[in-house]
C-alpha distance (Angstrom), angle and dihedral (degrees) to the residues before:
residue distance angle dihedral
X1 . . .
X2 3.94 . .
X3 3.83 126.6 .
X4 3.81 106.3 -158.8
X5 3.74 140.4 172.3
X6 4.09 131.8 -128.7
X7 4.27 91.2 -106.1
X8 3.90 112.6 98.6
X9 3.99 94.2 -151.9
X10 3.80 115.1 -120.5
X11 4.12 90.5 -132.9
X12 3.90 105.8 57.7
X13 3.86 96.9 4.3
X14 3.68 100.9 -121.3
X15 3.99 140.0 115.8
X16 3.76 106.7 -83.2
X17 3.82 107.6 -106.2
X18 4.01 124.7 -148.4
X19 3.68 107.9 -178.3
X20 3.77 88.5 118.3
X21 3.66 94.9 62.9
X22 4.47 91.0 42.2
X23 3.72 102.6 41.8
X24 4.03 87.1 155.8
X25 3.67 86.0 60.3
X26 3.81 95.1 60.0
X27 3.71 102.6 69.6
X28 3.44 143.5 71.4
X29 4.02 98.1 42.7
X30 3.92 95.3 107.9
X31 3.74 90.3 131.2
X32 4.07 98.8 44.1
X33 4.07 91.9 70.8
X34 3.65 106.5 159.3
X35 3.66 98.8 20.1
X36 3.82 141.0 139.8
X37 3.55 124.3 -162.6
X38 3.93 128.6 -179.3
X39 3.08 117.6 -146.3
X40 3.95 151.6 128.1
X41 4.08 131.6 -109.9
X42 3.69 111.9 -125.3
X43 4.03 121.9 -161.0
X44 3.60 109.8 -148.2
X45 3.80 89.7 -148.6
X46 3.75 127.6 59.8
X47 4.23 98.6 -166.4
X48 3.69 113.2 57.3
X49 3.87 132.6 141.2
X50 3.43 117.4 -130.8
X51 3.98 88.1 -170.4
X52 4.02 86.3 -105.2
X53 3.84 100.2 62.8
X54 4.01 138.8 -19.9
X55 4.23 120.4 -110.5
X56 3.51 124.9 -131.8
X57 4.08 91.6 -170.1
X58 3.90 137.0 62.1
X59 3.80 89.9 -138.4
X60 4.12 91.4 47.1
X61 4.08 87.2 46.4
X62 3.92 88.0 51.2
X63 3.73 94.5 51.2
X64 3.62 97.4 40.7
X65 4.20 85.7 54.9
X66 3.50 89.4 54.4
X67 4.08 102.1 42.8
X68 4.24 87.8 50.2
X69 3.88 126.2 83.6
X70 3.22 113.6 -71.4
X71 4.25 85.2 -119.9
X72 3.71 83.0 53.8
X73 3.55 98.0 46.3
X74 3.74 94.9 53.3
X75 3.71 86.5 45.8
X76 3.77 96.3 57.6
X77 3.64 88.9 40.1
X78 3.99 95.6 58.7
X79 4.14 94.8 32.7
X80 4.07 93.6 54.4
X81 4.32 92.8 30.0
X82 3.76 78.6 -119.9
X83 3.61 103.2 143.4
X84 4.13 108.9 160.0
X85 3.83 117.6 -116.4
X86 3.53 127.8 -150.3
X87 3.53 118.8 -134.0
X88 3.57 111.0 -165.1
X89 3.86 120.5 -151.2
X90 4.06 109.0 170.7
X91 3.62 138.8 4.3
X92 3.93 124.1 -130.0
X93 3.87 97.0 -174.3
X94 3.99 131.0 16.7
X95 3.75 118.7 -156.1
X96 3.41 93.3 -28.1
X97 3.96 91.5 -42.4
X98 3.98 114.6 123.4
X99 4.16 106.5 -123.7
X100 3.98 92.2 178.6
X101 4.26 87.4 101.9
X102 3.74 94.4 45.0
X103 4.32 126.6 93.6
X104 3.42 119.3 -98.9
X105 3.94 91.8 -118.3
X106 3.86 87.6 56.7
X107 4.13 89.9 45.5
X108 3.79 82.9 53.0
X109 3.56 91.1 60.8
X110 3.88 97.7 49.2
X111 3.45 93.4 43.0
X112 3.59 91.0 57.4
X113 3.91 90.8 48.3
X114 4.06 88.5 47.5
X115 3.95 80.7 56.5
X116 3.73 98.0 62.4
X117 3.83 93.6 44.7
X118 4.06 91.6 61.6
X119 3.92 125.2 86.6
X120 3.66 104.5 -154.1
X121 3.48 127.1 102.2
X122 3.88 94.4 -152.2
X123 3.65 88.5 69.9
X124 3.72 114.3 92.7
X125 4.00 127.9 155.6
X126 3.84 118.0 -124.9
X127 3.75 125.9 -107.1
X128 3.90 115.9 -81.5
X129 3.68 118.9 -175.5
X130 3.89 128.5 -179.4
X131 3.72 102.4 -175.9
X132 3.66 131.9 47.5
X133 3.96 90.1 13.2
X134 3.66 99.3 163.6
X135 3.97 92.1 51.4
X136 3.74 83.7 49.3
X137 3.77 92.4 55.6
X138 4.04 91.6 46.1
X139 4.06 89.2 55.8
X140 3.76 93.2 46.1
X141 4.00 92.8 54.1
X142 4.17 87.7 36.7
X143 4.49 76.6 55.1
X144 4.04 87.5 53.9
X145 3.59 94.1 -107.5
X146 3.71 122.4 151.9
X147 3.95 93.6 -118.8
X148 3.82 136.0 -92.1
X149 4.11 141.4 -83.5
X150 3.87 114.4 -122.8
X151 4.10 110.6 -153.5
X152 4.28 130.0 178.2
X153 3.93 101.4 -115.0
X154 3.90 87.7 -134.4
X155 4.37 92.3 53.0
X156 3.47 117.2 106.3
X157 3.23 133.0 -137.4
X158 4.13 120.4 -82.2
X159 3.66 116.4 -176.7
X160 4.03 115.1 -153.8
X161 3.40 97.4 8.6
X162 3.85 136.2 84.2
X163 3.41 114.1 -118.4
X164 4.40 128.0 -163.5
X165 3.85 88.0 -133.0
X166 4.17 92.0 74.3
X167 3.80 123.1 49.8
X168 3.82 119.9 178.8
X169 3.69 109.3 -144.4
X170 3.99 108.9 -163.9
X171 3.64 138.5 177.0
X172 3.75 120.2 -72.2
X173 3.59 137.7 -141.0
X174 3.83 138.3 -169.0
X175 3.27 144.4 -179.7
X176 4.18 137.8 138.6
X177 3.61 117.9 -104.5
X178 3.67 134.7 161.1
X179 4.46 134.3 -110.2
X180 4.10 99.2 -98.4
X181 3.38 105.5 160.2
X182 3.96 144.9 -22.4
X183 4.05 144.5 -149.4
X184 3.91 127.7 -141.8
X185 3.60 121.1 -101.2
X186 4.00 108.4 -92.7
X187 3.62 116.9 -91.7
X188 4.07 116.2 -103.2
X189 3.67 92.2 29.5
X190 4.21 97.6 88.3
X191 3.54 97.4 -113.1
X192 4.13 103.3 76.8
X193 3.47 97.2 119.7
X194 3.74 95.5 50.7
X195 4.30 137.0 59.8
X196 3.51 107.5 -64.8
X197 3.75 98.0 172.4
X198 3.75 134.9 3.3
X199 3.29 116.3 -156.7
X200 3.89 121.6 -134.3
X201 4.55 129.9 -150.0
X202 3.40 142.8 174.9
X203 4.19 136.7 -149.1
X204 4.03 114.4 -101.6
X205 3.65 116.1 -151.9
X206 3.81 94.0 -88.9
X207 4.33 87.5 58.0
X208 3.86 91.4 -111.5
X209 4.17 109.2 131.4
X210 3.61 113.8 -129.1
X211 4.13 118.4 -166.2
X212 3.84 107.8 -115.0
X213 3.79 104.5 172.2
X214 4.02 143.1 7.0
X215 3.85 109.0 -143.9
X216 3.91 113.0 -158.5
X217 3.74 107.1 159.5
X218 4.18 88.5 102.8
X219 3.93 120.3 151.8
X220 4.16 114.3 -121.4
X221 4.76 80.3 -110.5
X222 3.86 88.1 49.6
X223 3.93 95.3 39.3
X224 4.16 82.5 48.4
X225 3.51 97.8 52.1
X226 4.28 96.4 46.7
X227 3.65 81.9 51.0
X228 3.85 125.5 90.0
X229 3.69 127.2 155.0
X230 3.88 122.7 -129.6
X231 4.01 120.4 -172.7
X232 4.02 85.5 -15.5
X233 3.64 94.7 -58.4
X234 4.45 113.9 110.0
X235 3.42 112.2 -132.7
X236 4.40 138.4 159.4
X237 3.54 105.4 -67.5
X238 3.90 98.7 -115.3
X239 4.00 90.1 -122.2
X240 3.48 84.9 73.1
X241 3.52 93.0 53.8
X242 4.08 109.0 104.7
X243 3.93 100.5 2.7
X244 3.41 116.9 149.0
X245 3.95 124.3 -112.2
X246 3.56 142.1 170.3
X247 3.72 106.0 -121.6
X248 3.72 121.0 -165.9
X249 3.91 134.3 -173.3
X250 3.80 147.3 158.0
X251 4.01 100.1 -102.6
X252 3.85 147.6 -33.0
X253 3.43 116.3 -84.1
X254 4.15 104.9 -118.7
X255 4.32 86.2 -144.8
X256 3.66 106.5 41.1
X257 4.18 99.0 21.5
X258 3.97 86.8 -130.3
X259 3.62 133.7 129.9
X260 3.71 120.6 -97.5
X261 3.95 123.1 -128.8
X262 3.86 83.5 -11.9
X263 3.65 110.0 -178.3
X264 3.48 125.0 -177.3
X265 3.90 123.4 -97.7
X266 3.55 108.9 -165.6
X267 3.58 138.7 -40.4
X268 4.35 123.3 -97.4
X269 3.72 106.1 -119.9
């Protein structure tokens, strides 16, 4: 049994594995031999402290169980009654039997079978709706939840690449902030000597700006025309400095209070 994550590590070249840190999530799957299921791990609690900080999210709680010790993961787990769940979505393989090729309506189907074979009860299958889909993403972000993946029944499955038959629609956020500072683009990546990111704030109560989002998603024209070069060095061109945007993004981070994959909507005349 191996839990693993999409990231091929850069030191031994394989998936990341996690077992250690979710031994209750390696049992019971005597009769799925030859199997791969996709899937995500769910914490059932959104506050826990991992004896280094406290989370504010479900997703930040998950990540922090799996980046501990496995001794400390298990301990967190246990202490908060926080054990992860998986909730399995699609299956890539079926006893041994490659699924890849096959619709997503008949992947549905085995998935559900693979379901009934396994023993643990935190193992669940994610929500599927046919009907009234865009009510059922609505209730899911009313819930808290981070949003939901739309598929064709008759796509197959793709691995590593990103395909027009799913769309993930998420949460969004707004709000109006102002240009307060930027970085360079990164070095190797052909845009080094022009604005990479520009970094956007807002005024609390007291008048004091506070940083709320980086937005990095800039075309080479747009990158061109924030950039001007002083004494040989690039840096924002100052007109840029305090314009007003509408910046939008998927969620707050709990740790740093900014937004998350913020992109920007449209500039405030």
């Amino acid at each position: 049994m191996r839990l693993t994550g999409r990231t091929v590590s850069e030191v031994n070249f394989r998936l990341g594995e996690f077992q250690s840190n979710l031994p209750h999530l390696t049992t019971g799957f005597d009769d799925l031999i030859g199997t791969v299921l996709d899937g995500e791990l769910f914490c059932p609690a959104a506050a826990i402290d991992t004896g280094d900080t406290t989370t504010t999210h479900a997703l930040q709680a998950a990540v922090a169980i799996l980046a501990t010790s496995p001794e400390n993961a298990s301990a967190i787990q246990e202490r908060h009654q926080c054990h992860l769940r998986f909730v399995a979505f699609d299956v890539l393989r079926f006893q041994g039997r490659d699924m890849t090729s096959r619709s997503l309506r008949d992947r549905l189907t085995v998935l559900e079978e693979a379901f009934l074979r396994t023993n643990n009860r935190h193992v669940s299958l994610a929500e599927t709706h046919l009907a009234e889909k865009a009510l059922a993403h609505e209730l899911m972000l009313a819930e808290g939840k981070e949003g939901s993946v739309w598929k064709r029944l008759d796509g197959r499955y793709e691995p590593g690449r990103r395909v027009r038959h799913w769309l993930k629609r998420k949460r969004g956020l707004e709000i109006e902030a102002v240009v307060s500072g930027f970085k360079l683009g990164s070095a190797g990546r052909g845009n080094a000597h022009l604005v990479g990111a520009v970094e956007f704030s807002v005024a609390d109560p007291g008048g004091n700006t506070r940083p709320i989002a980086w937005v990095s998603n800039w075309t080479d024209e747009e990158r061109q025309r924030m950039t001007v070069n002083e004494s040989g060095s690039p840096m924002l061109n100052p007109d840029y400095l305090g314009r007003k945007a509408v910046i939008a993004g998927h969620d707050i981070a709990g740790k740093s209070g900014r937004y998350r994959h913020a992109k920007l909507r449209a500039w405030v005349a």
